[in-house]
TORDOGU-37767 format. One record per residue (C-alpha): x, y, z; residue in one letter. Coordinates in nm, 2 decimals. Layout:
% TORDOGU-37767
(r (X, Y, Z), "a")
...
This chain:
% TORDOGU-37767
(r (0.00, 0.00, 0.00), "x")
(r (0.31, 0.22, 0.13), "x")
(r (0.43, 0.18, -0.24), "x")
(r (0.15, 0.25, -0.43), "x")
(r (0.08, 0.57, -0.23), "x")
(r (0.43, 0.70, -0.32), "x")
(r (0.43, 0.55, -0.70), "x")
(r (0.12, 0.80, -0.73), "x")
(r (0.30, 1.09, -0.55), "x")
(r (0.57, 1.03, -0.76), "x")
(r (0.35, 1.05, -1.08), "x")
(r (0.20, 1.37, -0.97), "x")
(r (0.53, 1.53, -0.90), "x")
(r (0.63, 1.48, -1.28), "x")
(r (0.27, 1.59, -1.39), "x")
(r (0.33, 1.89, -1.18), "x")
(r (0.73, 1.96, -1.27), "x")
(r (0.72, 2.17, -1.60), "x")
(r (0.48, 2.41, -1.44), "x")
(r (0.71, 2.44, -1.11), "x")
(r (1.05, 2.45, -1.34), "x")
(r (0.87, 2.72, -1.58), "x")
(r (0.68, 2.94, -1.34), "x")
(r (0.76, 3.31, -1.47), "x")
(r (0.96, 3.52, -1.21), "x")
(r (0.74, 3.80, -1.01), "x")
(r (0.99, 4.16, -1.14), "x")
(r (0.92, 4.46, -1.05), "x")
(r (1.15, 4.73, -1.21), "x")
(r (1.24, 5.06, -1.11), "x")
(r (1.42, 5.23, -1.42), "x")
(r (1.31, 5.31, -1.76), "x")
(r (1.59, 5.15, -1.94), "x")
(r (1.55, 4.83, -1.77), "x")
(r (1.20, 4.76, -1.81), "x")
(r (1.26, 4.83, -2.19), "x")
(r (1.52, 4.58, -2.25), "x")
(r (1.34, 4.31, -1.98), "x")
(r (1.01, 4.35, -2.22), "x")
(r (1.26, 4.34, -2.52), "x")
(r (1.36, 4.03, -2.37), "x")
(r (1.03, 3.85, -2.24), "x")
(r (0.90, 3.96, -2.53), "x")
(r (0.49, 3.82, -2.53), "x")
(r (0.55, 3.71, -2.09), "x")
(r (0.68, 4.06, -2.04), "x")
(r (0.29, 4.09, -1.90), "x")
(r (0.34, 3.75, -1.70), "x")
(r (0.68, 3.91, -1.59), "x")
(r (0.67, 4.25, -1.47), "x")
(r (0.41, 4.32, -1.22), "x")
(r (0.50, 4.70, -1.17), "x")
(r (0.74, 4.96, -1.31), "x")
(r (0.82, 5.31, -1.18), "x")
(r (0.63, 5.61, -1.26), "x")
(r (0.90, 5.71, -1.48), "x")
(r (0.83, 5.47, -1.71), "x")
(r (0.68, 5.53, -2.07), "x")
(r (0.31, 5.54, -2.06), "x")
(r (0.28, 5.31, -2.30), "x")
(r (0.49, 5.06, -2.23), "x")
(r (0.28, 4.77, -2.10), "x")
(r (-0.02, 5.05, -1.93), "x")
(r (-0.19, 4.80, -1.80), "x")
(r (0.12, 4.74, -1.48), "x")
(r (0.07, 4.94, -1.21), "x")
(r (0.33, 5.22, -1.14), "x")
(r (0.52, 5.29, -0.86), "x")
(r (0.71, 5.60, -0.73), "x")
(r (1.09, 5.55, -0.65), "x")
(r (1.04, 5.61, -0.26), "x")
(r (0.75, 5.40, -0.25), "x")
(r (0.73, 5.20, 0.08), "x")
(r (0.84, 4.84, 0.13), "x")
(r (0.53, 4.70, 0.18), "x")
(r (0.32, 4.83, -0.09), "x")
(r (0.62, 4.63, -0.30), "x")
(r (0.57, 4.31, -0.11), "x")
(r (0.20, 4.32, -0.13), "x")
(r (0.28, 4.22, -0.52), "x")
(r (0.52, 3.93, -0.37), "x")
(r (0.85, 4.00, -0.63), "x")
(r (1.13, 3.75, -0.65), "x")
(r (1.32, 4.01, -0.78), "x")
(r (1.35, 4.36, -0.83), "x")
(r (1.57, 4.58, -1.10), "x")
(r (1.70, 4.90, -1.05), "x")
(r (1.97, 5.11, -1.06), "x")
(r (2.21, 5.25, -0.79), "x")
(r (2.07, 5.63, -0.85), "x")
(r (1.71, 5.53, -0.72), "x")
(r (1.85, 5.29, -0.42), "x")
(r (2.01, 5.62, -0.27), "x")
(r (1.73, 5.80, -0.28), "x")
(r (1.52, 5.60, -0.05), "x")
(r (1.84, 5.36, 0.10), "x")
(r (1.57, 5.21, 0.36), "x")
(r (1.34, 5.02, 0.09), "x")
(r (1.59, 4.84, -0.03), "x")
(r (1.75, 4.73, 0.30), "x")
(r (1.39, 4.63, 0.38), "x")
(r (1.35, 4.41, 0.08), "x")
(r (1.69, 4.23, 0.12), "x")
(r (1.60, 4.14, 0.50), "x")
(r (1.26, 4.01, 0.38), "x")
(r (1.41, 3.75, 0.14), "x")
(r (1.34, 4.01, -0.21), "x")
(r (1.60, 3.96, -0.42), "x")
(r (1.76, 4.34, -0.55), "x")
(r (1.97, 4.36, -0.92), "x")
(r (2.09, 4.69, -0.86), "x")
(r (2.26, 4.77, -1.25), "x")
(r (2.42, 5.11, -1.36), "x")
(r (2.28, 5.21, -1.75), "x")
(r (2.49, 4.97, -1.94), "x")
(r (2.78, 5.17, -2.18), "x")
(r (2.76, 5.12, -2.54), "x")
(r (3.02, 4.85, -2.56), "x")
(r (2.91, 4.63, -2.29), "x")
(r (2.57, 4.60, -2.40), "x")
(r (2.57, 4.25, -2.47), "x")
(r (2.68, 4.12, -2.19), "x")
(r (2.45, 4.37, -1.99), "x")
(r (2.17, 4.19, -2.20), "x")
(r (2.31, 3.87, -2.15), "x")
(r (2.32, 3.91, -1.73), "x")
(r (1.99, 4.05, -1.74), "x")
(r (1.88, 3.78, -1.93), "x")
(r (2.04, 3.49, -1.71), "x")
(r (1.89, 3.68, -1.41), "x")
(r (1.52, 3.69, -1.53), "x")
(r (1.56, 3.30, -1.66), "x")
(r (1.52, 3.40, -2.00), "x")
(r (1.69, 3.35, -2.34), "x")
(r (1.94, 3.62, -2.44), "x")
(r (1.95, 3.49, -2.81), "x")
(r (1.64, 3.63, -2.96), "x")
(r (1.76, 4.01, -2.82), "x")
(r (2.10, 3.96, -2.91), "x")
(r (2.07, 3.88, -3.28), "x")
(r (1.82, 4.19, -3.27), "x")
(r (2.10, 4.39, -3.17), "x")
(r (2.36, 4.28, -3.44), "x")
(r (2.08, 4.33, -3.71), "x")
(r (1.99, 4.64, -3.56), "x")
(r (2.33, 4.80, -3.59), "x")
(r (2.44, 4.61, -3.90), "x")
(r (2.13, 4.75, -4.09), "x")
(r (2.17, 5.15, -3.97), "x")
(r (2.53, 5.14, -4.06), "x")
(r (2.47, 4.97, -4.36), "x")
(r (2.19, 5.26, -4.47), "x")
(r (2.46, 5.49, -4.33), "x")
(r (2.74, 5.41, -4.62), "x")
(r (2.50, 5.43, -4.88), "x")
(r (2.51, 5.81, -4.90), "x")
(r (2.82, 5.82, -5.14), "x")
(r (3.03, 5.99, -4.91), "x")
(r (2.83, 6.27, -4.79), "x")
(r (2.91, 6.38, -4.37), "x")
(r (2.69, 6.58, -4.19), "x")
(r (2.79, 6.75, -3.88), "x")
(r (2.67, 6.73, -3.59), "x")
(r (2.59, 6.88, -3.28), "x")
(r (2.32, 6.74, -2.92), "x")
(r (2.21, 6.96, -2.68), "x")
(r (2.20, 6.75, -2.37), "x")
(r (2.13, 7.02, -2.14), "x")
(r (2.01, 7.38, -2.23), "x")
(r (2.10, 7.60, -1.98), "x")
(r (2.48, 7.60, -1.99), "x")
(r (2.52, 7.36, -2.35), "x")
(r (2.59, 7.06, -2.23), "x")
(r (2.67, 6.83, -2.50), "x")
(r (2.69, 6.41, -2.48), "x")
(r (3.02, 6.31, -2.37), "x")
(r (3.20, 6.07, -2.62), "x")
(r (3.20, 5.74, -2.47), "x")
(r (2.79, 5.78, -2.41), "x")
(r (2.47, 5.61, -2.58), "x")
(r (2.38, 5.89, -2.77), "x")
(r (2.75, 5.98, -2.88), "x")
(r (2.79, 5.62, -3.00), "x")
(r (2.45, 5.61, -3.16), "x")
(r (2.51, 5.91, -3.38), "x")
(r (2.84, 5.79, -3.47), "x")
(r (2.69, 5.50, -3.63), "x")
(r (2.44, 5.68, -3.85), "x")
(r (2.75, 5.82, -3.99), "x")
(r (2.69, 6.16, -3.90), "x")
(r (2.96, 6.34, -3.75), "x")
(r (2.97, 6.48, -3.40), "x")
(r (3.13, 6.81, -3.37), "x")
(r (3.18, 6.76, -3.05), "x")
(r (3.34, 6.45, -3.01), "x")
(r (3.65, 6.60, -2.85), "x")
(r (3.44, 6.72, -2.54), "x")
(r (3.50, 6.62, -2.19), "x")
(r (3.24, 6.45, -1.93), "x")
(r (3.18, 6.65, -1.68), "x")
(r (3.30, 6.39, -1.47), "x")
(r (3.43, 6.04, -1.50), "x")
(r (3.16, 5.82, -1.61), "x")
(r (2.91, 6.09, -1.70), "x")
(r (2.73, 6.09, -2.03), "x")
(r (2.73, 6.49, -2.06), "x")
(r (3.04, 6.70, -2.12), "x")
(r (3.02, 7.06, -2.10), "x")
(r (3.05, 7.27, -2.43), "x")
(r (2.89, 7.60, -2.44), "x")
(r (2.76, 7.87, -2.64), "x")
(r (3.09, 8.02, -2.83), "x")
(r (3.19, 7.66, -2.92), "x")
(r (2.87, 7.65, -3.05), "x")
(r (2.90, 7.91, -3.27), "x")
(r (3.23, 7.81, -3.41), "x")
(r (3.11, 7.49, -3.52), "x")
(r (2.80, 7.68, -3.68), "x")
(r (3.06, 7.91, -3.87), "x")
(r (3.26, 7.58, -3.95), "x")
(r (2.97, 7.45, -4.15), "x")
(r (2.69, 7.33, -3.86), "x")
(r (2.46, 7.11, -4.06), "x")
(r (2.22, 6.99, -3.74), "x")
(r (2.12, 7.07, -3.40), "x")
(r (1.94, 6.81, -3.22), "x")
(r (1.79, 6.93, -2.92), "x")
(r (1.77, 6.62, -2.68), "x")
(r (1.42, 6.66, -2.50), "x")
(r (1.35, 6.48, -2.17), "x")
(r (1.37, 6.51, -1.79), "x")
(r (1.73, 6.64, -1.86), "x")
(r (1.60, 6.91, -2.09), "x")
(r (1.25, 7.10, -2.08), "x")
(r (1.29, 7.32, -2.33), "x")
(r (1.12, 7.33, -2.70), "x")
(r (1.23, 7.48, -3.05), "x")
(r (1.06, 7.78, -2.97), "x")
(r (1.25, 7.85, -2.64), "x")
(r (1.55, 7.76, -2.84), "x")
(r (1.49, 7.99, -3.10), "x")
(r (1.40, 8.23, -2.80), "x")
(r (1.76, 8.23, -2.68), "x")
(r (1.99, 8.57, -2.76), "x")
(r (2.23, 8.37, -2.92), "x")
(r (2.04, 8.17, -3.21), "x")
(r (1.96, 8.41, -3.49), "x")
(r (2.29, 8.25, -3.62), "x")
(r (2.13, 7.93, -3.66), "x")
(r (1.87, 8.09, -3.87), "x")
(r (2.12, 8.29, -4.06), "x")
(r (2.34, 7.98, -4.14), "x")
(r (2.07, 7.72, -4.25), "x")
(r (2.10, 7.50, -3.92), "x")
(r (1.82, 7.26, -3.92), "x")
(r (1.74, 7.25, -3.60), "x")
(r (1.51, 6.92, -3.44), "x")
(r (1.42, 6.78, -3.13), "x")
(r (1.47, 6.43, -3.03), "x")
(r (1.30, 6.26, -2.74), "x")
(r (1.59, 6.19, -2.47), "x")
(r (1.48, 5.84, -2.44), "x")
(r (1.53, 5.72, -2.84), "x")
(r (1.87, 5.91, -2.79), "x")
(r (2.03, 5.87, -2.50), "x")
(r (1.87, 5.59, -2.30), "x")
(r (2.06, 5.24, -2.36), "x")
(r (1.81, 4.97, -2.48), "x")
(r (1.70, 4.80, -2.73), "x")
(r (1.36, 5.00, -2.85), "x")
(r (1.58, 5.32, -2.83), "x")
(r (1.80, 5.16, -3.07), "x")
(r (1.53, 5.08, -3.27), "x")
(r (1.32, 5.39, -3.27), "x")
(r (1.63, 5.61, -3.21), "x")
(r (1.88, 5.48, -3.49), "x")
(r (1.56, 5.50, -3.71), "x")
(r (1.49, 5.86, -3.62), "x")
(r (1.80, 6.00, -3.66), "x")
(r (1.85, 5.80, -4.01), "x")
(r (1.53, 5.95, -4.11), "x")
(r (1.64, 6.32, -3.95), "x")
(r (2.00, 6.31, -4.17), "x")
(r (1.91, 6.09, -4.47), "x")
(r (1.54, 6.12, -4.57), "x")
């Protein structure tokens, strides 16, 4: 009889396995660029996957998960029982106590700086490993992604437009050279005018420029000025055009264009995508 009962248990344990080895991880993410390259990577489950996502977040990426603000309290996270939640060293200091509160209560935190251009891969790869999911898919969507833009890019016989990205209005910032949006342009085949500035410091992506240079690179033969709109930039073409100092733009023949901060400067997947596009279409079309 003893055997019999544990030949059925045993039965019901394999019947019951696949669901227990393939239950979808409970993620809750807490910055922008993450939750854009876990959906790129869950692809159809992202909904299974991410239970919430910070207020930041695009409105509509996946509106149906609730949002949460970046000092929101422990337990209103643990009321949605995550396994693990993603987020980024910037949003852990500004409320240090959740996350202490999380670790002691078992909640596994993945706390990742914005991956650089060059390390994307294996940034994809990690977050991949970490959510139990397959890295291929969003990998060989990378390769093709870049392969195809700088393909398109060499098939303008030649022709180089220069450059410049407003990062930050009020004093001219400009994106330092080793960032996203630095890399990104430089792969469309444009070229950047300011691709000998410096970070402001080490490991920023904004490097300080200002107006004068500004104006030498307009009298040098300026082609485009992207104006990088966003949370690090409230400002509009007619503020810009508002400013004492642009009549040269005019005067020159600058085009002049905004570009959402997050399909320029925000590392993931769907601001390659969207972002490579844009700027192809902004340069070549």
């Amino acid at each position: 009889m003893a055997r019999r009962v544990l030949r059925i248990l045993f039965v019901m344990l394999l019947l019951l396995a696949p669901e227990i080895a393939f239950a979808e991880l409970r993620v809750i993410s807490l910055y922008p660029g993450h939750s854009d390259n876990i959906a790129a990577l869950a692809g159809e489950k992202s909904r299974d996957i991410l239970v919430a996502l910070s207020e930041n977040d695009d409105a509509d990426l996946l509106p149906e998960v609730p949002r949460v603000s970046l000092r929101v309290g422990a337990e209103k996270l643990l009321a949605m029982k995550p396994d693990l939640i993603v987020t980024r060293p910037f949003a852990e200091k500004l409320n240090p106590n959740l996350y202490s509160i999380l670790k002691i209560s078992g909640v596994k935190v993945l706390s990742i700086e914005p991956p650089m251009w060059e390390n994307f891969p294996e940034y994809l790869q990690n977050l991949a490993d970490e959510l139990q999911l397959d890295a291929k898919p969003a990998l060989e969507k990378l390769a093709n992604l870049k392969r195809g833009i700088s393909e398109k890019a060499k098939s303008h016989d030649g022709k180089i437009l220069n450059v410049f990205i407003e990062s930050t209005g009020r004093e001219i910032h400009t994106c330092a050279p080793d960032s996203w949006a630095a890399k990104l342009l430089e792969l469309t085949g444009a070229y950047n005018v300011a691709k000998n500035a410096s970070a402001i410091r080490p490991g920023s992506s904004i490097a300080a420029f200002g107006i004068e240079r500004v104006l030498e690179s307009v009298n040098s033969g300026l082609d485009v000025y992207i104006i990088q709109t966003g949370a690090m930039n409230h400002t509009n073409l007619a503020e810009f055009y508002g400013r004492s100092w642009t009549g040269a733009m005019k005067n020159s023949g600058v085009r002049v264009v905004e570009v959402p901060e997050k399909y320029l400067s925000r590392p993931s997947l769907l601001g390659l995508e969207i972002g490579g596009n844009l700027l192809m279409k902004i340069f070549w079309e």
